[in-house]
C-alpha positions as CSV (number, residue, x, y, z in Angstrom):
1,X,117.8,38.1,-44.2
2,X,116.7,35.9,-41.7
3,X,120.4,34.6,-40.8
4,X,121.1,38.6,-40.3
5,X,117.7,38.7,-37.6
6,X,118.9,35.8,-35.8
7,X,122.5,37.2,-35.4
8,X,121.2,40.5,-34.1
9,X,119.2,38.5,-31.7
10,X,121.9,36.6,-30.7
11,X,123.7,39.5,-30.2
12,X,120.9,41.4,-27.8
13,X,120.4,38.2,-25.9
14,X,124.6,38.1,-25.0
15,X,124.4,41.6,-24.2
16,X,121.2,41.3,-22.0
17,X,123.1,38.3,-20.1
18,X,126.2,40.2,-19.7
19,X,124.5,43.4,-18.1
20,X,122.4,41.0,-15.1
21,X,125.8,38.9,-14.8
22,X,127.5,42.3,-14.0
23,X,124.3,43.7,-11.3
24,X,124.8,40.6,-9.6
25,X,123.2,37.8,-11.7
26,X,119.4,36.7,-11.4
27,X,121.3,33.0,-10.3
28,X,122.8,34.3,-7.3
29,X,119.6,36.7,-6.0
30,X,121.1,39.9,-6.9
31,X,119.7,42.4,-4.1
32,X,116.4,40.5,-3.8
33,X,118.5,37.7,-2.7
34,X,120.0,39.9,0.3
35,X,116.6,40.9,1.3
36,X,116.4,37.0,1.7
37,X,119.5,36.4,3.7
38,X,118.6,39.0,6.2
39,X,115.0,37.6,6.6
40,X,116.3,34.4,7.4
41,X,119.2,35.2,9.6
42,X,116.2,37.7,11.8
43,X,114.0,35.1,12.0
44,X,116.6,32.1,12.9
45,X,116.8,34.9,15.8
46,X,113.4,34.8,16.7
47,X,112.2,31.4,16.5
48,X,110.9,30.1,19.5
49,X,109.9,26.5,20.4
50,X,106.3,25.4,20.2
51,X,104.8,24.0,22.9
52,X,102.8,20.3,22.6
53,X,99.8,19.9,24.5
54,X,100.1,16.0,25.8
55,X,97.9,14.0,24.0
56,X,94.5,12.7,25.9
57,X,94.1,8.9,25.8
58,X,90.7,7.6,24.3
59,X,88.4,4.5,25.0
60,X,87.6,2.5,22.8
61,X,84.1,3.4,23.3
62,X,85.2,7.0,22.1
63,X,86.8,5.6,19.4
64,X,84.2,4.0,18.0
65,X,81.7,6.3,18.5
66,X,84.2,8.1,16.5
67,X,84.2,5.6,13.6
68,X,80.2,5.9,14.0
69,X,80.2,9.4,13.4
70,X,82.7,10.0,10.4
71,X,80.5,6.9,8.6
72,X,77.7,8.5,9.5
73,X,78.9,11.8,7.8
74,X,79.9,10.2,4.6
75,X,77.0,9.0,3.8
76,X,75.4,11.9,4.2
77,X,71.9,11.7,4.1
78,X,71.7,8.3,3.0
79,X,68.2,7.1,1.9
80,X,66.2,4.9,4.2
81,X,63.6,4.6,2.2
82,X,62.9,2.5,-0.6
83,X,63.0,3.9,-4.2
84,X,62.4,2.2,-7.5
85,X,65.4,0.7,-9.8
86,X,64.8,3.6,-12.7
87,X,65.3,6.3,-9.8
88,X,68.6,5.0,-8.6
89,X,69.9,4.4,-12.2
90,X,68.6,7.8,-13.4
91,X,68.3,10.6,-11.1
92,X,70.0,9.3,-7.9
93,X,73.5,10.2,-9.0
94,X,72.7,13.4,-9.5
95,X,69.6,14.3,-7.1
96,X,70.6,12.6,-4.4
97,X,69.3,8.8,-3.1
98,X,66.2,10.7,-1.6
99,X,66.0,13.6,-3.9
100,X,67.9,16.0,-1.7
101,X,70.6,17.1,-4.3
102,X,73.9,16.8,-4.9
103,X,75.6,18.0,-8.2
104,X,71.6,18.3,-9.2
105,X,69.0,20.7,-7.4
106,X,67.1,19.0,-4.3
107,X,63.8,17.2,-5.7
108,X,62.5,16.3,-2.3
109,X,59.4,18.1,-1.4
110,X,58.2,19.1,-4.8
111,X,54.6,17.9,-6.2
112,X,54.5,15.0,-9.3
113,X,52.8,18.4,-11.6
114,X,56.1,20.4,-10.9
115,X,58.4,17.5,-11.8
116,X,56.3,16.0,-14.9
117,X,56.8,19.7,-16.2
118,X,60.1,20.4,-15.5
119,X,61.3,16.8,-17.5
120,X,59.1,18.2,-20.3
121,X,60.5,20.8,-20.9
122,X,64.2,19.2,-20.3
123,X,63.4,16.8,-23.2
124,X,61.9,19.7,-25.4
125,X,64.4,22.0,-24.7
126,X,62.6,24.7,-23.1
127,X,64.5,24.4,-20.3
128,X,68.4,24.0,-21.2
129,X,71.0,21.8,-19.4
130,X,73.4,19.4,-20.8
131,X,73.8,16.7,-18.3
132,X,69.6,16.7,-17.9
133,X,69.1,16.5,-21.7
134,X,71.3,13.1,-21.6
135,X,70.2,11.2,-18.7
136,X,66.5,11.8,-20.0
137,X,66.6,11.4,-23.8
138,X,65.8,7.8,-23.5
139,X,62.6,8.7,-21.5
140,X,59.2,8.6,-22.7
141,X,56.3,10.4,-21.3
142,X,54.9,7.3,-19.3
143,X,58.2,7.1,-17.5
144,X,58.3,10.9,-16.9
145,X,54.7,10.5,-14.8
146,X,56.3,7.5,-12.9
147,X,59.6,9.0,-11.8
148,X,57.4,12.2,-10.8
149,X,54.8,10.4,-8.9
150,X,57.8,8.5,-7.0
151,X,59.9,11.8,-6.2
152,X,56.6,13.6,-5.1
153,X,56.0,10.2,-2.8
154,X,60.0,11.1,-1.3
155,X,58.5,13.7,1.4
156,X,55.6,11.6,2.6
157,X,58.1,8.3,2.6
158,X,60.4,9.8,4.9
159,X,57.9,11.1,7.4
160,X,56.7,8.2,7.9
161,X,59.8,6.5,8.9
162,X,60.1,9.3,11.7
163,X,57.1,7.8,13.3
């Protein structure tokens, strides 16, 4: 039974190649492939030559300014502040290095209350999210109040630098 399937098969695949061989073949573009040809022949017709705009010499002033600027912008708001060891290893990669957010939501700005709740209820699962639930299922309570106490600091840190 199945030899007599896969003959029949064979057959309807040989017939199938036979028929697009004789409209032209699927290889060779068939009328699709026309279409093509007379695209490209219009616009090899068409085509004009772009015009470069000559290219303004820089100082090196400029072009460190430059260098200044793009290093600047990668670091994006870089922390100037100083923040605790258990911050960096813990919420840093996530929040930020002065809690403005990153992959995680900004914590800069919010009060130590807000923050000790929120990790509760991270640990107990009231509140769900994978990547939270590992980076703090190693924290106890005491280091809950520290972190939040130091993030609620982040605000007050940073407007002090501006004077």
């Amino acid at each position: 039974m199945k030899n007599i399937i896969v003959g029949i098969l064979t057959l309807i695949i040989i017939a199938l190649m036979g028929y697009t061989a004789s409209k032209g073949g699927a290889w060779q573009g068939g009328e699709a492939g026309k279409i093509t040809e007379n695209v490209a022949s219009m616009q090899k017709e068409t085509v004009a030559t772009p015009v470069v705009a000559p290219i303004e010499q820089k100082s090196d002033r400029d072009i460190e300014n430059e260098k200044l600027k793009s290093l600047k912008d990668k670091a994006g708001n870089a922390v100037t502040f100083k923040v605790s060891d258990k911050y960096k290893q813990k919420c840093a990669s996530c929040h930020g290095a002065g809690g403005e957010g990153i992959v995680g939501l900004p914590l800069f700005g919010q009060s130590a209350e807000s923050i000790y709740e929120k990790l509760i209820d991270f640990k107990s699962g009231k509140r769900q999210n994978p990547i939270m639930k590992g980076a703090i299922m190693n924290i106890g309570e005491a280091d809950f109040k520290e972190l939040a106490q130091e993030i609620s600091e982040f605000k007050a840190r940073a407007e002090a630098l501006k004077q």
